[in-house]
Structures are given as C-alpha cells and as structure tokens.
C-alpha positions, -999 to +999 in steps of 0.1 A: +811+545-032+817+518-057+833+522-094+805+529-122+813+513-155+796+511-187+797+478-206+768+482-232+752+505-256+717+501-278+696+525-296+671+526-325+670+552-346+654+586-340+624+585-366+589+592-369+578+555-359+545+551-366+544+512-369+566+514-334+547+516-301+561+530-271+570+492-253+581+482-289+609+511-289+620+510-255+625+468-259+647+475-291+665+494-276+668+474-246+677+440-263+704+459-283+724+473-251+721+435-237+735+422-270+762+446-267+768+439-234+767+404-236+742+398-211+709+384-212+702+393-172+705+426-154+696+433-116+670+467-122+657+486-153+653+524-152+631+545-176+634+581-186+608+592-200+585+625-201+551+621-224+542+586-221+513+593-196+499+626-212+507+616-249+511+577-248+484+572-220+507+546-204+521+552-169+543+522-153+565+519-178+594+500-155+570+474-154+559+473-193+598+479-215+612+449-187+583+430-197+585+439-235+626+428-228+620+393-215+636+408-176+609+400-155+607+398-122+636+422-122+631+457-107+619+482-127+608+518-123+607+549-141+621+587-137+611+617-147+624+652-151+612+663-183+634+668-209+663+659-190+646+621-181+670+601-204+701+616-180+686+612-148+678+573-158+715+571-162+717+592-135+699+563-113+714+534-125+750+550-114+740+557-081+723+521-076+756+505-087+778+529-067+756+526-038+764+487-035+727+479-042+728+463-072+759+449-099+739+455-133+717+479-138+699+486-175+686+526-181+661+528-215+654+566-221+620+566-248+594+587-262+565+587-283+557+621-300+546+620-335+512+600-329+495+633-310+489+669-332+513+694-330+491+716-306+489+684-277+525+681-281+529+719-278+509+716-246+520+683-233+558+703-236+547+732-217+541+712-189+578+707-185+580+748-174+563+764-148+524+766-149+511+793-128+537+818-142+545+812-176+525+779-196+492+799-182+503+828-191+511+820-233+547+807-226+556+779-245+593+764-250+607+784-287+592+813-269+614+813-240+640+806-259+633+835-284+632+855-251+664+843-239+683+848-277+671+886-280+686+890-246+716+876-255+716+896-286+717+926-268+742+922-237+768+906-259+759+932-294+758+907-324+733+900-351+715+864-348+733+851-381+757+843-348+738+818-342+738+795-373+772+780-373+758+758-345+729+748-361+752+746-392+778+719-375+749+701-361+734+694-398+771+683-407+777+660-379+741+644-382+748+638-420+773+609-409+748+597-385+731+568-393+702+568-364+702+607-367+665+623-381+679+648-404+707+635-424+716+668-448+737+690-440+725+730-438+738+758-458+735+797-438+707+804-466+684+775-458+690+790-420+678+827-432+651+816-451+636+795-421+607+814-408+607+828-377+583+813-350+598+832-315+617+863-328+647+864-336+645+821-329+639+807-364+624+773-371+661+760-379+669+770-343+648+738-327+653+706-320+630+684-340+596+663-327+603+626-334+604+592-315+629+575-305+651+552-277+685+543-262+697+526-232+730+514-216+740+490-194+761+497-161+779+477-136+801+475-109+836+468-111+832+429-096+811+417-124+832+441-156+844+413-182+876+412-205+855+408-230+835+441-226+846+472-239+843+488-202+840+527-197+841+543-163+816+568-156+837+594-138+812+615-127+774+617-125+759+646-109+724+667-109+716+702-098+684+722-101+673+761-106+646+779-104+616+766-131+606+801-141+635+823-153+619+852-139+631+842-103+659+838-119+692+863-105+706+861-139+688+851-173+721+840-196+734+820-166+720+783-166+731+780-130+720+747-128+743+735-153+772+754-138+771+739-105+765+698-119+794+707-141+813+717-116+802+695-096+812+670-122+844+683-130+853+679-094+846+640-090+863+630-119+895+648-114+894+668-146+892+704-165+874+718-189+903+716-212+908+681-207+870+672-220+874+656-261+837+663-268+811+680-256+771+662-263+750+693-250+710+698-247+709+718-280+674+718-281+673+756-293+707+772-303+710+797-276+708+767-252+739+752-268+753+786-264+746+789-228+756+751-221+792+761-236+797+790-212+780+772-183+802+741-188+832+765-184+844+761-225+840+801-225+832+827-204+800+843-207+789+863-235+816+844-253+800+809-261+788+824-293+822+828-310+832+791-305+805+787-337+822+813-356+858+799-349+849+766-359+855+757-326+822+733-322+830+713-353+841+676-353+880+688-359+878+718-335+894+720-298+858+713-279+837+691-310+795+697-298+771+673-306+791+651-326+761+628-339+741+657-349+727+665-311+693+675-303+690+697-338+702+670-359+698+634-348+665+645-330+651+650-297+628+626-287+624+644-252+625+617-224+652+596-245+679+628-256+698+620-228+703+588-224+709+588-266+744+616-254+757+588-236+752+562-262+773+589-285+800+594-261+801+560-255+809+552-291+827+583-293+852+570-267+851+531-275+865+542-315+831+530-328+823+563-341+828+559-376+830+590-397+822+613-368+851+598-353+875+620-326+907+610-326+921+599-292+892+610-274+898+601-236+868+620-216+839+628-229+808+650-213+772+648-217+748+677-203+709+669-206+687+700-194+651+696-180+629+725-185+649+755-196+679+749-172+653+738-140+670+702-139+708+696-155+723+660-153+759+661-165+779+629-171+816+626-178+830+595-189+869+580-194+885+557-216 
C-alpha cells in the first residue's frame, strides 16, 4: 500500500448560507483546497454528504461540485454514512491513492440544512438511526443522547453541571475561529439557563444546524511537491456497531470508535499519549465524552473529568476540538468530518493562528455516523 499525503486544505465558513446553493458551497470549497494545493487538475473527486437528496433534492452530486469546479471529465462520486460522510470522503480518497489507482484525489464534504423547517430537518436526521426500532418509535438524535447522558449520570455518580466545561472550551476555542458559527465564548450560567430539550441534555449540549463545506486534496508520494506543505496521513480506518443501541452489549462503550481507533493507532505506529489534539464528533456533549474514553485518553467513566481538569482546553495535555468542534464552529452534518481534517491540517502545518498548539506532531480526527453506528478515525503527522 502506497504513502497517503495531504497537500491542500479549503473550506468556507460554517454559516447559515442562504444566498449559497449546495454546488455553490461545495465549488468554494473545492477551488480553495486546489489553490492551496497548487493544482488546477486532480484524478477523482469524492463527496460526503448526508441531506442533499431528502433536503436539497439533488442526488449525483460527484457529478454536479466537479462540474461546479471546472474538473470535468474527472471521476466523481459521492459517499454516504450519515453524519460521519465528510470522514469517509477522506476516507475514500486515501484508499484510492494508497491502492495505486489514482495520484490526486480531491474529497469535498457539504451540506445544506437551513433552507428546510426545523421539523424536516429533525426527520431528514432521524433517518441517520435506525427506523423500525427507534425513528418509528419517537427517537430522534438529542433524545438518544439525553438517554445516553442520564445513563452516564448514574454509573459514574455526578451531577450534569459535569458536563459544561466541554461545551464551555468549545465556545472558547470557536471564539478564535474565523469560519466557526458561534464566535462567543459561554459562561456555566448561559449553560444552566439553556432549556432542556432531552433531560438532563440542554440546548447548549448540541451541535448547531448550519451549512457549510471543506475539502482536501491527497496524493501519492510520486507526485508530493517541495513546494507543498505535505502531511502524511498515518492512518485511516473505519469500523461499524450496531445502529440501535439497544443491541448494543454496552450503552457508554462506542465500540465502533474503539476498534477504528485502535485500529488507527496500530497503523500509524503511535499511542494515545503521543496524539497533540484530539477533533472529536462532539455533536452532543456526552458524545465527546464517550469519544475521549473510546479513543483511549481515559478509561471509562473517567472521560468526564478531562473537562473539569482543564484537560480538553487548547493548553491542556489532549486539546478537543481546537476550532470550536461540532458545538462551536458548527455541524453541517455530511461536511463535519471532512472540516476535522481541514483543522488538524492547520493545526499541524502552524497555520492555526490563535488556536495554535505548539509543536503539534500527530493529530487525530474521529467523525461518528449515527450515534456510534459508523466511526472514521484519521491520524495525521507532521
């Protein structure tokens, strides 16, 4: 298997875009990777993306952001796996460069929310769990995840205030984040006073609906310039769980992200300790939680004092989320995880700005489909 490098990084920022169409976002994004990059070609174009057919009415999207690009007749196709599409674009570019099939490879992560009512969105979301035995029943995402936080209340015996301090950092790290949606930081009493919508989950606990795009460009080692500011992607891996948590053997185990970490871990030669930052699929703060412990940066029941401790923060020992993650810079579903790469990318290339880590050397991105059915993890080097 061939070395997988990354040479260029675009994204627009995570708004709601309601002079932006769908193509419109995914080309910005596109030409702005290729500018980085320093290429006006690439071999194939993968797209992450979840919504466009139920919310955007647009299927074939390969076809329509190369087009919108100026990459035709290139090869283009698109991926999905829910929330976790942007990672698995990535995902699929690595594995068509390190499978010898193609040099340079483009993955554009996008989504289109804010044009449909929140009950479509709601419903169009649902779809992303499983059908017969939980959307049909009244499940919807903030209430699995209010599910999931009582129980975690209760096994590991602390109040949900426990919980802030990652929505807390979040706010802080998005407030130096120019492309991020939210861009104030929190205090704890704007957290208490958030309503609750999925007891004891408040609405300070959830990611945000919003738009958005991002996309990077990978290639092989025979065609890696000088003159790009080359990353190697160490590892890129994907494992799957159940899609229902009841079939699940344990609910505060996110199995699937256990074994692609480890998986990940594994390929690139490394340990948990060695990882500088950590961009995890905070969508609701328990998931951050369980990502932490999952990714082996506690054990479990103990992910939820690395928030106390400071731990998570930019200037801690394992920084979370360091352009605001899901909470803060936004989620725009099918596009979060290619936007983690982008971060780490800039993250490990110095180009952070204030949200900066010093003499970070390998940094790891987690995006989660579903609630933990589909985790891609990706570690990259300096």
């Amino acid at each position: 298997m061939k070395d997988v490098f990354l040479v260029g990084v675009g994204q627009v920022p995570v708004r709601e875009h309601w002079k932006l169409s769908l193509r419109e976002l995914g080309a910005r994004a596109a030409i702005a990777a290729m500018t980085d990059a320093g290429v006006d070609r690439v071999d194939a174009v993968v797209v992450g993306n979840m919504l466009g057919s139920r919310l955007g009415h647009q299927d074939n999207l390969g076809s329509v952001i190369a087009d919108a690009a100026g990459l035709l007749p290139c090869e283009a196709w698109r991926v999905e796996a829910a929330c976790a599409s942007g990672g698995l674009a990535v995902r699929a570019a690595a594995m068509a460069i390190s499978s010898g099939g193609h040099d340079t490879v483009m993955a554009v992560g996008l989504e289109k929310m804010t044009d449909a009512g929140s009950a479509e969105v709601t419903a169009a979301l649902a779809a992303a769990c499983d059908h017969e035995y939980e959307a049909a029943q009244g499940f919807t995402f903030p209430g699995i995840a209010g599910l999931v936080m009582r129980r975690y209340l209760h096994e590991v015996g602390c109040g949900p205030e426990a919980f802030a301090p990652f929505v807390l950092a979040a706010h802080e790290h998005g407030r130096r984040n120019t492309c991020a949606l939210y861009r104030k930081g929190m205090t704890l009493a704007e957290w208490q006073e958030s309503p609750k919508i999925a007891s004891p989950l408040r609405l300070l606990d959830c990611a945000p609906v919003c738009d958005g795009a991002a996309a990077v460009i990978l290639c092989s080692e025979r065609v890696v310039r000088s003159s790009q500011k080359a990353l190697r992607v160490a590892a890129s891996t994907v494992a799957c769980d159940t899609i229902d948590l009841a079939s699940r053997k344990d609910l505060l185990t996110l199995g699937g992200a256990v074994d692609s970490a480890t998986r990940a871990y594994r390929i690139a030669g490394v340990k948990s300790k060695q990882i500088s930052l950590f961009e995890a699929h905070d969508a609701f703060s328990p998931l951050a939680v369980l990502s932490l412990e999952a990714c082996g940066f506690a054990r479990r029941g103990e992910g939820i004092r690395l928030g106390a401790s400071g731990a998570i923060r930019r200037d801690g020992s394992i920084p979370l989320g360091t352009f605001g993650g899901l909470k803060a810079r936004g989620h725009p579903v099918g596009a979060s995880g290619t936007y983690q790469v982008v971060e780490a990318a800039l993250q490990l290339r110095g180009e952070a700005g204030e949200n900066q880590i010093v003499g970070a050397k390998y940094a790891l991105t987690q995006s989660i489909g579903g609630y933990g059915a589909t985790v891609v993890t990706h570690i990259l080097e300096v």
